[in-house]
C-alpha positions in Angstrom: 34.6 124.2 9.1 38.5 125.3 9.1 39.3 121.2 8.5 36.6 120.5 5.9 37.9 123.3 3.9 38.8 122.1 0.5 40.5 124.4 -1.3 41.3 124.9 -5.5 37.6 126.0 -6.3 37.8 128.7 -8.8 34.2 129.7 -8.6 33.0 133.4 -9.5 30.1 133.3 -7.5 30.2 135.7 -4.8 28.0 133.5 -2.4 30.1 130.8 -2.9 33.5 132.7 -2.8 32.6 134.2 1.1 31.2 131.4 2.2 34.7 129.6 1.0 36.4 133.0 3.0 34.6 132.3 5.9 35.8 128.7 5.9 39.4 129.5 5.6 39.0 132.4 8.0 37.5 129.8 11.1 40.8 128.6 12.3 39.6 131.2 15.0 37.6 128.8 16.7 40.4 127.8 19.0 40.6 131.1 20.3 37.3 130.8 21.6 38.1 127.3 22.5 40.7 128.6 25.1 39.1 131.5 26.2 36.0 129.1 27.1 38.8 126.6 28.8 40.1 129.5 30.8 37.0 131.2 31.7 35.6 127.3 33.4 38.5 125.5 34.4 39.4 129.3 36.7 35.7 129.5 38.1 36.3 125.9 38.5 39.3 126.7 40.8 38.0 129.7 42.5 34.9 127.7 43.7 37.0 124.9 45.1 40.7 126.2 46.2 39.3 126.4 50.1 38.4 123.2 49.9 40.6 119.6 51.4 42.8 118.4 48.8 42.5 121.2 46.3 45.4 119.9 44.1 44.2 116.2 44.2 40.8 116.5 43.2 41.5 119.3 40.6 44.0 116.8 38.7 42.3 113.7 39.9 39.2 115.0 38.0 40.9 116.6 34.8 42.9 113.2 34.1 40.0 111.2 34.8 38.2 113.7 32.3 40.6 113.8 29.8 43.4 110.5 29.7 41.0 107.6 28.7 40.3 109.4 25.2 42.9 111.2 24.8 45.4 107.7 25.5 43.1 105.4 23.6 43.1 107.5 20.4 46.7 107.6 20.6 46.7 104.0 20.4 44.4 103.5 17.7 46.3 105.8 15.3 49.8 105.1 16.7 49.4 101.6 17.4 46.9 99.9 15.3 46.2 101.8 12.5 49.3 101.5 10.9 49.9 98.1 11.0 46.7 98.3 8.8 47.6 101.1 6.9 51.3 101.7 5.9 50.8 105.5 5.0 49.8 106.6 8.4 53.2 105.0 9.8 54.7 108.5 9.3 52.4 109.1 12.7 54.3 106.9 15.0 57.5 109.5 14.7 55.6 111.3 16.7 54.5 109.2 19.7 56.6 110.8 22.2 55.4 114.1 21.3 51.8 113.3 21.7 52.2 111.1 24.9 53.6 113.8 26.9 51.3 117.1 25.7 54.1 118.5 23.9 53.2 118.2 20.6 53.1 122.1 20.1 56.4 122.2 20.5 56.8 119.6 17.9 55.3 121.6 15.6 56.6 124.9 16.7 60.2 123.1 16.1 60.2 120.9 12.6 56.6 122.5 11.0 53.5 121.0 10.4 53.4 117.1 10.0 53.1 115.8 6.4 50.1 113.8 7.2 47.4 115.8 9.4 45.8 113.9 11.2 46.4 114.2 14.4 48.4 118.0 13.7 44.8 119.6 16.1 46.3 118.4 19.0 48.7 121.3 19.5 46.3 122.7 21.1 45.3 120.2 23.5 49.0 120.5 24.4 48.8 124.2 25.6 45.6 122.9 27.3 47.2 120.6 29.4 50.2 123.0 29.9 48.0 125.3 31.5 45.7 122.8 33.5 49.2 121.5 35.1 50.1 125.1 36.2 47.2 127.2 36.6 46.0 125.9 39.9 49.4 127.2 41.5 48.9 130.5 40.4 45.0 130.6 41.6 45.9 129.1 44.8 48.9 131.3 45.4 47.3 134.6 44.1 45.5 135.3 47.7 42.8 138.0 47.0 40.8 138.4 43.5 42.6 141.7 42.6 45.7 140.2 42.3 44.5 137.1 40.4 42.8 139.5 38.4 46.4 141.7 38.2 48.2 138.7 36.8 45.3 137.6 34.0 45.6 141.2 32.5 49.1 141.4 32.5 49.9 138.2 31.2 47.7 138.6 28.7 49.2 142.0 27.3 52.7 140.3 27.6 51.9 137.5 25.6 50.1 139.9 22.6 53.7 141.5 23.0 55.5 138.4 22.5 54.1 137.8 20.3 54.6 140.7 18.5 58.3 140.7 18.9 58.9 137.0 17.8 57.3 137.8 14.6 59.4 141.1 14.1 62.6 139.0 14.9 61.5 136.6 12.1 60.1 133.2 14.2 58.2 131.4 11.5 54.5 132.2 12.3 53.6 128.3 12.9 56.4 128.4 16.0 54.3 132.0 17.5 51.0 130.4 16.7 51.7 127.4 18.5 54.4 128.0 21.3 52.5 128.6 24.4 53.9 131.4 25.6 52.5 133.2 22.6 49.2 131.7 23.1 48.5 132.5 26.6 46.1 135.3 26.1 42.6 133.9 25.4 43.2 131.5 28.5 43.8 134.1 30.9 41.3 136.6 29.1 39.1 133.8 29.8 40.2 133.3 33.1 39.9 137.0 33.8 35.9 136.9 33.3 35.7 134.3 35.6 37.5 136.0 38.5 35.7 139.7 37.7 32.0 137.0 37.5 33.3 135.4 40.6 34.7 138.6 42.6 31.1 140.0 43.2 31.3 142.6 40.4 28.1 144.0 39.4 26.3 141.3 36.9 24.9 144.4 35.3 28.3 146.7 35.0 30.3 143.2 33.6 27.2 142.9 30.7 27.1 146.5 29.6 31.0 146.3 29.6 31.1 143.0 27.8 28.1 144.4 25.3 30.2 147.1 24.3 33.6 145.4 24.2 32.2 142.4 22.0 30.1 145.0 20.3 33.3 147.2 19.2 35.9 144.3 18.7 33.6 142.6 16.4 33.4 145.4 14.4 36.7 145.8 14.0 36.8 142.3 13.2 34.7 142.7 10.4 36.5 145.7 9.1 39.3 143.1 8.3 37.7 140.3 7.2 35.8 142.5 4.6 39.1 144.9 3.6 41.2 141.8 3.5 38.9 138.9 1.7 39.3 137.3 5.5 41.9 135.9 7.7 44.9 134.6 6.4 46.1 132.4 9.1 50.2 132.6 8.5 49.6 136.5 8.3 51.2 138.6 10.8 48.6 140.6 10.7 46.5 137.8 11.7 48.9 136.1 14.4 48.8 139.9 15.9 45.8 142.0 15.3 43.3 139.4 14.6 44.2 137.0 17.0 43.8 139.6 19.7 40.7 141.2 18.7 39.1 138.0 18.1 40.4 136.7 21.9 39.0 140.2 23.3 35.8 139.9 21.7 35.5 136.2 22.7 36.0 137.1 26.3 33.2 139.6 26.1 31.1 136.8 24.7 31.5 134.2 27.5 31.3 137.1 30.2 28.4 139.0 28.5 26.8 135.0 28.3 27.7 134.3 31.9 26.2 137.9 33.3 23.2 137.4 31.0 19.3 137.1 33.2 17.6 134.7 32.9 15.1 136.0 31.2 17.0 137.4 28.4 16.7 136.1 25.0 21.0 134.8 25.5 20.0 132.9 28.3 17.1 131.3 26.8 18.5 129.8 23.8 21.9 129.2 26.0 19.8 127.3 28.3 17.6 125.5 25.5 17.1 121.5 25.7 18.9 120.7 22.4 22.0 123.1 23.5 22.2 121.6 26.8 22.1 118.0 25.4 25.1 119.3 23.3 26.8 120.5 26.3 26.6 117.5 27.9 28.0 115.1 25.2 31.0 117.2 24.0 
């Protein structure tokens, strides 16, 4: 919706004008995308870091997963496309960036490319970041308390990095994209999976994750309504919205997780159409 957003309509219609809001407002998405990624790839870990070859298969599995597409579209647009199309040759500037999962940093450094096309795949940089170092930190953690210890407090570090980069004047593309400063939906993410996979009561987690989602999605709200939605180079947003929205994302994917299964989540989570979904994506 964020991408397909064009904007310059000067409509008066109030349908048309929050639906346009909304639009504009759903760069959010990636937070849920990396609270999701955190939340799997640590149950992932958890599950398997007393197993043989814990580091091999873990890596062995994400490259497998991820390289072929990620490779060959970085030779179609890189390497073929422009030969065909002179405009895009802009996108071979930067190759190096993309090829080694730095391309955040790219962005963070010189601004947004002139020609978009491939300017998403910031965030598949912080992905892979985080894949390359996360099962270290799992492995090493010992107990869940202490895993659990390290999610929370990393995660209230980074919202405070974040908040002092933008107070000692870093241009808000650098703080939304560094990923330092973007580390909290991961391990918020990654803290529902250790609390779902430490044995805590499935029904304390929902109520708390109920209540949690419930509140920071009305404070969400709040904003979007006082303030026509979310501007995304607002420091408002890069602080306050971003963490709401990564608290109440959290809740989401735990409250999901916890849900029985014969709850009315759970049913439509676990619906043919969903799971068919699931599986192709």
């Amino acid at each position: 919706m964020f991408h397909a957003w064009i904007p310059g309509s000067n409509t008066q219609r109030a349908v048309e004008t929050w639906v346009s809001k909304s639009m504009q407002s759903s760069w959010l998405a990636v937070d849920l995308f990396f609270v999701l990624s955190g939340f799997l790839i640590t149950g992932i870990l958890l599950r398997t870091r007393n197993q043989l070859h814990y580091f091999r298969n873990f890596y062995a599995r994400r490259t497998l997963r991820i390289f072929p597409l990620y490779y060959l579209s970085l030779i179609l647009f890189i390497c073929i496309l422009p030969a065909y199309y002179p405009q895009m040759e802009s996108l071979r500037k930067d190759a190096w960036w993309l090829a080694t999962y730095t391309f955040n940093y790219r962005v963070a450094t010189q601004g947004w490319p002139e020609l978009s096309l491939l300017s998403h795949y910031w965030s598949l940089s912080i992905e892979e970041q985080y894949y390359l170092l996360w099962p270290l930190f799992v492995y090493c953690s010992g107990r869940h308390r202490n895993l659990a210890i390290i999610c929370a407090a990393g995660a209230v570090g980074t919202v405070g990095l974040r908040l002092w980069l933008l107070k000692t004047d870093w241009p808000w593309y650098a703080v939304y994209t560094i990923t330092p400063s973007r580390l909290d939906g991961l391990l918020l993410g990654s803290l529902g999976a250790v609390l779902v996979h430490a044995g805590v009561s499935a029904r304390v987690l929902r109520a708390v994750s109920i209540t949690g989602g419930f509140v920071s999605g009305m404070l969400l709200l709040r904003l979007f309504l006082r303030h026509h939605g979310f501007q995304l180079s607002s420091d408002r947003s890069q602080i306050v919205v971003v963490t709401l929205a990564n608290l109440h994302f959290a809740c989401w994917v735990v409250g999901m997780a916890t849900s029985t299964g014969r709850s009315l989540t759970s049913r439509i989570i676990a619906s043919a159409p969903l799971r068919m979904l699931g599986t192709w994506s």
